[in-house]
Residue frames relative to the residue before (quaternion, step in Angstrom):
aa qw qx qy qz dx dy dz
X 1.0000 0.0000 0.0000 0.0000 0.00 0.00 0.00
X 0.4848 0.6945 -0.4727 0.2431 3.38 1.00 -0.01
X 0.7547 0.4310 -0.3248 0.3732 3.52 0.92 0.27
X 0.4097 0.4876 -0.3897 0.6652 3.12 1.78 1.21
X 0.0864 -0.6816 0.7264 -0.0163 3.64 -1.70 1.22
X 0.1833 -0.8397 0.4974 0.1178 3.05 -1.25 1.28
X 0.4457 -0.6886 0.5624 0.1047 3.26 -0.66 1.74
X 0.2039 -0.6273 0.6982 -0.2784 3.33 -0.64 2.46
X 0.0554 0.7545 -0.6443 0.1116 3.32 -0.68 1.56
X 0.1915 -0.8798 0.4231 -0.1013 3.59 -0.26 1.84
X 0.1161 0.7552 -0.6424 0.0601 3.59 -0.78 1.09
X 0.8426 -0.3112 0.0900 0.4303 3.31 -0.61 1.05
X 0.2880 0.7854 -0.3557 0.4167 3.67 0.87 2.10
X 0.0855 -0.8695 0.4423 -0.2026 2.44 1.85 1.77
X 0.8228 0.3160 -0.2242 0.4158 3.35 0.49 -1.12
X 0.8212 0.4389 -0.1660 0.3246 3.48 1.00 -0.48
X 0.4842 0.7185 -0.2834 0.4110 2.83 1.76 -0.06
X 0.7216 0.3142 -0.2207 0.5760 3.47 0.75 -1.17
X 0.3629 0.4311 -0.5257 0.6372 4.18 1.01 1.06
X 0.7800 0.3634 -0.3527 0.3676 3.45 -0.14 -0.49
X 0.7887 0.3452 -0.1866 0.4733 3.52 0.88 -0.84
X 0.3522 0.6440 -0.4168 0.5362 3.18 1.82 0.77
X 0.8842 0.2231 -0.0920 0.3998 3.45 0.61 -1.05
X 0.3320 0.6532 -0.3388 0.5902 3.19 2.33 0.57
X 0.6311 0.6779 -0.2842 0.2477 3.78 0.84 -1.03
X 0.5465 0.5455 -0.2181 0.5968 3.58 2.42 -0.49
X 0.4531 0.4573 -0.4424 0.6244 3.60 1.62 0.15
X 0.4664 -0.5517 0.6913 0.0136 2.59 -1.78 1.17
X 0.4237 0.7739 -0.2757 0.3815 4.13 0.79 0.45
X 0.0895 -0.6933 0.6249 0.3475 3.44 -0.60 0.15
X 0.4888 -0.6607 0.5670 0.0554 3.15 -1.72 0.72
X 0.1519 -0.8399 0.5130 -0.0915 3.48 0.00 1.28
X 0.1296 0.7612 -0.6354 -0.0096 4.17 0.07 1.16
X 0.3959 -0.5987 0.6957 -0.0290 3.36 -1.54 1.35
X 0.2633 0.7034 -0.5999 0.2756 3.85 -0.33 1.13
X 0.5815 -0.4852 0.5897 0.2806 3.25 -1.61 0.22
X 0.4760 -0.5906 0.5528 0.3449 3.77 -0.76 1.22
X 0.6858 0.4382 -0.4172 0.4046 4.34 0.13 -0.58
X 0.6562 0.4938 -0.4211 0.3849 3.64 1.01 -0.30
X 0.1952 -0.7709 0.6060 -0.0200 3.57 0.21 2.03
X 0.7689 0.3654 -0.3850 0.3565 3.87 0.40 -0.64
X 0.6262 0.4096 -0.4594 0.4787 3.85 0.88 0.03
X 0.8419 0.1449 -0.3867 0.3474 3.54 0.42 0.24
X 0.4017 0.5610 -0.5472 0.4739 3.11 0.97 0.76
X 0.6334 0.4910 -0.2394 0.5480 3.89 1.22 -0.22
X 0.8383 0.1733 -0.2150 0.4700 3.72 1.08 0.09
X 0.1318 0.8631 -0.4358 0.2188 3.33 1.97 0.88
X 0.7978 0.3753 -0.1741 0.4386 3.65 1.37 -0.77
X 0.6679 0.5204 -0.4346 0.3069 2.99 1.36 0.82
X 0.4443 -0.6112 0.3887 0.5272 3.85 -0.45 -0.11
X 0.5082 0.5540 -0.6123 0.2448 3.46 -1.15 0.89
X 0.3955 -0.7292 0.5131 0.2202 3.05 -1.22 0.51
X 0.4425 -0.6561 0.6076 0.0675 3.37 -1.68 1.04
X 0.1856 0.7662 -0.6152 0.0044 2.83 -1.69 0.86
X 0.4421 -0.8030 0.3893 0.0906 3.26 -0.46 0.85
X 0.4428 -0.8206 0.2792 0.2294 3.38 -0.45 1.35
X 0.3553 -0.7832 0.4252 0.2822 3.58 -0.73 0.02
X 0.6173 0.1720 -0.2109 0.7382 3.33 1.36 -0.29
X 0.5285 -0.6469 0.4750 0.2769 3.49 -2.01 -0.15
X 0.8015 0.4329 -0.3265 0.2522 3.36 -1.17 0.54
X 0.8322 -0.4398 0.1293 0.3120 3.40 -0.86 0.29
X 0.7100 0.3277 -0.2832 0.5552 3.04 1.24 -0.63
X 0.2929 0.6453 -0.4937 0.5041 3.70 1.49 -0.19
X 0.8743 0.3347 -0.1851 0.2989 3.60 -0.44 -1.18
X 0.6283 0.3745 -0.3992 0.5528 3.95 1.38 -0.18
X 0.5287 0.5147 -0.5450 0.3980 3.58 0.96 -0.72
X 0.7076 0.5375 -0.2890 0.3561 3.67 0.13 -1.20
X 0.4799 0.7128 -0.2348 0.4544 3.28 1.23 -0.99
X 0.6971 0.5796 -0.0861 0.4133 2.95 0.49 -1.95
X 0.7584 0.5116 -0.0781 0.3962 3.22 0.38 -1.69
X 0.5619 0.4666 -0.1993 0.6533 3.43 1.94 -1.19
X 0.7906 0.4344 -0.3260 0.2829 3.41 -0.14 -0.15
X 0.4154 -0.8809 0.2252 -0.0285 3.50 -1.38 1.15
X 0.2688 0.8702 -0.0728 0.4064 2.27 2.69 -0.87
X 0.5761 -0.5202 0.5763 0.2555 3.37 -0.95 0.31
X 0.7878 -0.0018 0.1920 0.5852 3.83 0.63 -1.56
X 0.3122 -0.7230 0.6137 -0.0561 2.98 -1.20 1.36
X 0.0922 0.8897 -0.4452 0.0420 3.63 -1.09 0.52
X 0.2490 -0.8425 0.4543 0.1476 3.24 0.54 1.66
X 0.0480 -0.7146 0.6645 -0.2133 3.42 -1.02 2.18
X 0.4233 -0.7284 0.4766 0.2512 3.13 -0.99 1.61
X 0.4664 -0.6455 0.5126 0.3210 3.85 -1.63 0.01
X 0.6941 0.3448 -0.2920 0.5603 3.55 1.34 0.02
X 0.6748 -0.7097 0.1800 0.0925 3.21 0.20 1.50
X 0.2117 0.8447 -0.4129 0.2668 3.29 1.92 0.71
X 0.7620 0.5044 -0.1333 0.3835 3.17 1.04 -1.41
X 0.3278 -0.8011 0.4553 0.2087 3.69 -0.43 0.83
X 0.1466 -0.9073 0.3012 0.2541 3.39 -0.22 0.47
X 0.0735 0.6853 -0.6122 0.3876 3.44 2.69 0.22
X 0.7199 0.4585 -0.4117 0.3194 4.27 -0.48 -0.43
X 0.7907 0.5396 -0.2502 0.1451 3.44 0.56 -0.11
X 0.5125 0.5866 -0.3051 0.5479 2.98 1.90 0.54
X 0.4623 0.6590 -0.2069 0.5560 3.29 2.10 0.01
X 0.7596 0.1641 -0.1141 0.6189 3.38 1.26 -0.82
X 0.5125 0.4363 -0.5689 0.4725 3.83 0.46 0.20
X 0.7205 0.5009 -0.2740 0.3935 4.08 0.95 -0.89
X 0.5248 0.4784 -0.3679 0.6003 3.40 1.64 -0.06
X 0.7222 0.4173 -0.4027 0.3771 3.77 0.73 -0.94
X 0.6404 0.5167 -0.3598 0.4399 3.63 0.76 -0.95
X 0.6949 0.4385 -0.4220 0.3832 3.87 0.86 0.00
X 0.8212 -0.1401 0.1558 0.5308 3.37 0.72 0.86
X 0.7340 0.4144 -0.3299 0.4251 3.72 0.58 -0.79
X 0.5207 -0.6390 0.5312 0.1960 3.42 -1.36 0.86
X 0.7713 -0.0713 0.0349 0.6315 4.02 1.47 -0.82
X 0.3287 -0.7208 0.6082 0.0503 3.14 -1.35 0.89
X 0.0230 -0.8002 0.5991 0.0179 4.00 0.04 0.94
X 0.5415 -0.6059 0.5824 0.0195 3.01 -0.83 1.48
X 0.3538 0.6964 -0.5961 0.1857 4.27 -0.90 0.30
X 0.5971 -0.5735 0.5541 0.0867 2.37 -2.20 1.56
X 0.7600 0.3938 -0.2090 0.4729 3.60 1.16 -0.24
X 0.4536 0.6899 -0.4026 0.3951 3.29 1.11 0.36
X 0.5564 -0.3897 0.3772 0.6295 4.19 -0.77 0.09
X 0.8871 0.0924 -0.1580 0.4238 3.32 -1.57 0.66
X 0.4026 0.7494 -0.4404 0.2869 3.42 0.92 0.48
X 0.2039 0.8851 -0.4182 -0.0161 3.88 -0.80 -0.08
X 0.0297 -0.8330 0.4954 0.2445 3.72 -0.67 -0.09
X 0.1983 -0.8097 0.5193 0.1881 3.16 -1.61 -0.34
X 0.5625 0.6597 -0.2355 0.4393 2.92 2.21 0.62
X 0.6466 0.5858 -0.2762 0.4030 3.00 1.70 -0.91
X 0.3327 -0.6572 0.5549 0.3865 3.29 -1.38 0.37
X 0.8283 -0.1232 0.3452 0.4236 3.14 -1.76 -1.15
X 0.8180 0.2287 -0.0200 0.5273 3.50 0.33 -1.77
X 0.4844 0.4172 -0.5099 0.5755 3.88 1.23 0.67
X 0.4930 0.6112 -0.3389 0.5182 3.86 0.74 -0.49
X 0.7569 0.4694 -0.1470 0.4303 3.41 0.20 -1.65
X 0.7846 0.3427 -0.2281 0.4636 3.17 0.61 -1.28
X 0.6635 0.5343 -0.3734 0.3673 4.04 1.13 -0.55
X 0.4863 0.6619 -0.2911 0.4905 3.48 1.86 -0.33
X 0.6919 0.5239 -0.1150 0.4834 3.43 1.07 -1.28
X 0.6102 0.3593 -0.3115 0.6337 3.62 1.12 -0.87
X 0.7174 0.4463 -0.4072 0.3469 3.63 -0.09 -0.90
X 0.6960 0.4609 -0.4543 0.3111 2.99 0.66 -0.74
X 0.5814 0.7419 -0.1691 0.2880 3.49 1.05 -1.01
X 0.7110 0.4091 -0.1417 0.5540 2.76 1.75 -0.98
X 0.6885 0.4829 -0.3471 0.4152 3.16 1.34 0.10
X 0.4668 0.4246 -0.4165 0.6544 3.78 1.74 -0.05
X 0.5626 0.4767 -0.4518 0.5021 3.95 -0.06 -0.45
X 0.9179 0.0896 0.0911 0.3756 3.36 -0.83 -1.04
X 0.4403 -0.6828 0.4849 0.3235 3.70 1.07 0.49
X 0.1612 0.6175 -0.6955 0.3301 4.31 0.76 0.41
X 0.1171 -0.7513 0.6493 0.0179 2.53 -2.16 1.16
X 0.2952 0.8304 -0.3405 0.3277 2.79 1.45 1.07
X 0.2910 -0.7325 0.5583 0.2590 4.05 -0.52 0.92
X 0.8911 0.1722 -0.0694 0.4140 4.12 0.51 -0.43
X 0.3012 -0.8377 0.4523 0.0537 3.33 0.76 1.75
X 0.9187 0.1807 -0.2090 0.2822 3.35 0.51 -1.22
X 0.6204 0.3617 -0.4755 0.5082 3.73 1.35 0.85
X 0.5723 -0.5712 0.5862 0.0509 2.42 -1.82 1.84
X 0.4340 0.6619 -0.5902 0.1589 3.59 0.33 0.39
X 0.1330 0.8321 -0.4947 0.2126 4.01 0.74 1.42
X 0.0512 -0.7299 0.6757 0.0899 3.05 -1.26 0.61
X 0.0993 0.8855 -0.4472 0.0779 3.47 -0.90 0.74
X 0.6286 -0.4476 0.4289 0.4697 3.43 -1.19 -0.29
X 0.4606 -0.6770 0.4767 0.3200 3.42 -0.87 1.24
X 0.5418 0.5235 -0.3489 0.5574 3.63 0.87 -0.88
X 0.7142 0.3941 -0.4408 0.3745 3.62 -0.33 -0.48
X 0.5905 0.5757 -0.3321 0.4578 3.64 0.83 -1.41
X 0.7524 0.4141 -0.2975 0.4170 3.88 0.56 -1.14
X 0.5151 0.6390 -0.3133 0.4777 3.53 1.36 -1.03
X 0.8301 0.1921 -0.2883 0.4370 4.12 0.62 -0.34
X 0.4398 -0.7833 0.4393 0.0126 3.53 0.97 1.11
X 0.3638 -0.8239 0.3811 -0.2089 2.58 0.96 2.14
X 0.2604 0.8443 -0.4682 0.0100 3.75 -0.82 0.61
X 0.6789 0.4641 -0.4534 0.3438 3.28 1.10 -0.64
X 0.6347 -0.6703 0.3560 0.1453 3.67 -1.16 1.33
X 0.7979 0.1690 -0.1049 0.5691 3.59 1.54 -0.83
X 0.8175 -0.2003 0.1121 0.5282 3.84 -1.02 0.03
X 0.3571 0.5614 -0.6014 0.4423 4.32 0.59 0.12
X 0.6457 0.5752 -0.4465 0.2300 3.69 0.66 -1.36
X 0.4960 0.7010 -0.4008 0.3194 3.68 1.20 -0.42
X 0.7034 0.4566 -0.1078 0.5339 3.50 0.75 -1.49
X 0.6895 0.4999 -0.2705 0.4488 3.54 0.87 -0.92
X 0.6261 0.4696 -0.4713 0.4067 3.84 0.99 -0.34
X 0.7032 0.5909 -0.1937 0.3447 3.22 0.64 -1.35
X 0.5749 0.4590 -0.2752 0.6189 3.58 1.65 -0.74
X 0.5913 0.5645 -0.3020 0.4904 3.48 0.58 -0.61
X 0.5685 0.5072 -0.2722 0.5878 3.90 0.73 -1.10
X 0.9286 0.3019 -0.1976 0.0867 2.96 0.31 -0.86
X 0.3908 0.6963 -0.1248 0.5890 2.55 2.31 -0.47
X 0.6901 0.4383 -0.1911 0.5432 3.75 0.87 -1.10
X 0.4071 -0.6806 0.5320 0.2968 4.17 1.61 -0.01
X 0.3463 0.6873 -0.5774 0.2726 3.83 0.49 1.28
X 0.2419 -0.8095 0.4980 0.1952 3.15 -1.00 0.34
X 0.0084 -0.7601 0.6408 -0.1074 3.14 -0.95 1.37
X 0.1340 -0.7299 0.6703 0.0061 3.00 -2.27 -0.44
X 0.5131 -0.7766 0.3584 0.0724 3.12 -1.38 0.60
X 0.0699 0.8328 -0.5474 -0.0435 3.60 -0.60 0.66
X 0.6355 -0.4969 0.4128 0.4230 3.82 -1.32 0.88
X 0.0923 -0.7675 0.6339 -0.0244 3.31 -1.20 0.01
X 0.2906 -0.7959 0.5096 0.1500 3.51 -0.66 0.98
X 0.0109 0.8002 -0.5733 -0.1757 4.03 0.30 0.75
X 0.3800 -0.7493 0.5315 0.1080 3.56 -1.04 1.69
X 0.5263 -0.5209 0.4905 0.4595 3.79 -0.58 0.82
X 0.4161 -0.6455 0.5552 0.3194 4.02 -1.46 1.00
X 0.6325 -0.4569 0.4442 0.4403 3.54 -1.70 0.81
X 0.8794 -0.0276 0.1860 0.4373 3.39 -0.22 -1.15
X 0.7968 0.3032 -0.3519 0.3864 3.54 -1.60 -0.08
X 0.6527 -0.3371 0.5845 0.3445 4.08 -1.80 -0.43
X 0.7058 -0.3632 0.5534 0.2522 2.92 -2.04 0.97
X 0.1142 0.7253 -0.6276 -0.2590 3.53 -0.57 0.16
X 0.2940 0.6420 -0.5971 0.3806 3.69 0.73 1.44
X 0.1589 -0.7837 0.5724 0.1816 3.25 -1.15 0.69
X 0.5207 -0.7348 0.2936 0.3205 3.31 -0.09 1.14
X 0.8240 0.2775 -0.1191 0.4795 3.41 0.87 -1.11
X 0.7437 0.3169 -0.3551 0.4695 3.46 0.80 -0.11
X 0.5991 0.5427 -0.3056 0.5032 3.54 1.23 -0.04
X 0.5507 0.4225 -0.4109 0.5911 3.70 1.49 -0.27
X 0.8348 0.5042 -0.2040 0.0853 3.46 0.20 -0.70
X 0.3458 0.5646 -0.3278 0.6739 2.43 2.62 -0.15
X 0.6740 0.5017 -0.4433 0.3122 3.99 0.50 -0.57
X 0.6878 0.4917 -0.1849 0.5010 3.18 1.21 -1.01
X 0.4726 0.4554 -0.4190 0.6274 3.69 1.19 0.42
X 0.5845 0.5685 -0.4042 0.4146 4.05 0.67 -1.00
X 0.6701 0.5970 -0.1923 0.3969 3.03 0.72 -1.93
X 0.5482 0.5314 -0.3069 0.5683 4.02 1.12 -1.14
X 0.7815 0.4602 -0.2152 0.3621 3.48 -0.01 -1.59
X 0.7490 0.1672 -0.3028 0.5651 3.59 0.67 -0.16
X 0.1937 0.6552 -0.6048 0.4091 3.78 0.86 0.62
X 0.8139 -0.0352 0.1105 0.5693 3.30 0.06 -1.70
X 0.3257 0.6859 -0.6016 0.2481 3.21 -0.20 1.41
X 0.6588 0.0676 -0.0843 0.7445 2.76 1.95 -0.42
């Protein structure tokens, strides 16, 4: 795996971060964290591991993988939460699906053998509601629009010139993939309840900008 970096996108994961890069440390991988230069207690909390930092220039979620992205050198990339939802027993499963040809590998709680233990009700509701959309819209065959648990070709990620800066970036990769004629695919995924801290989705104002995204590239083309 040493020609795959996992893109580790950090807001205030003091407590969960150095768990994650505890049980990352049996990956062969570099280890790319994406944080806001003011967040002194996550890296003053993972000073003793090996990975490299980098500090964002703009805010927000998609702000930090785009950069990420853009920073990175690796053959394969693999968006990995910092609060320990994401299992990573999956990632020799999807770096061996990507290297056969596929450009991305989407990871989902709703797929066979799939499951969570993080989601609520109205994150449920609303990931049912977007996915679906995106699959009558844009012909996506994708079962779990809004987790970014992807692994891909680093080239491919740069190749769809990424832009929106906060949580749209969900809906926008997968349209993008598709739109640009990549080839991907899906595997189940177990999503593991997070070590510590809040969702730092907002349900309603963060769906509703998605579901405007989801319009805007409807008829953008």
């Amino acid at each position: 795996m040493i020609n795959l970096t996992l893109l580790i996108p950090a807001k205030q994961e003091a407590e969960s971060l150095p768990i994650v890069l505890k049980e990352l440390e049996k990956f062969d991988c570099h280890k790319l964290i994406v944080m806001d230069k003011d967040d002194v207690e996550t890296v003053s909390a993972i000073k003793q591991f090996k990975c490299e930092i980098l500090f964002q220039n703009r805010k927000g979620y998609g702000s930090a993988l785009i950069e990420g992205i853009n920073k990175i050198n690796t053959d394969y990339l693999c968006i990995f939460n910092a609060d320990g939802s994401f299992d990573p027993k999956y990632l020799n499963q999807m770096l061996e699906k990507c290297e056969k040809q596929e450009d991305f590998v989407f990871a989902s709680r709703y797929s066979l053998n799939g499951k969570t233990d993080d989601d609520t009700f109205l994150t449920f509701l609303g990931n049912k509601v977007f996915t679906a959309i995106g699959n009558i819209f844009f012909r996506l065959k994708i079962h779990d629009i809004l987790f970014t648990y992807v692994l891909g070709r680093a080239s491919s990620f740069k190749d769809l010139n990424l832009k929106n800066y906060d949580f749209r970036f969900c809906v926008e990769l997968p349209i993008k993939a598709k739109r640009t004629n990549k080839k991907y695919t899906n595997i189940g995924s177990h999503e593991r309840k997070r070590i510590k801290g809040i969702k730092k989705v907002n349900e309603f104002k963060d769906g509703f900008l998605i579901l405007v995204e989801l319009f805007r590239l409807f008829f953008k083309n």
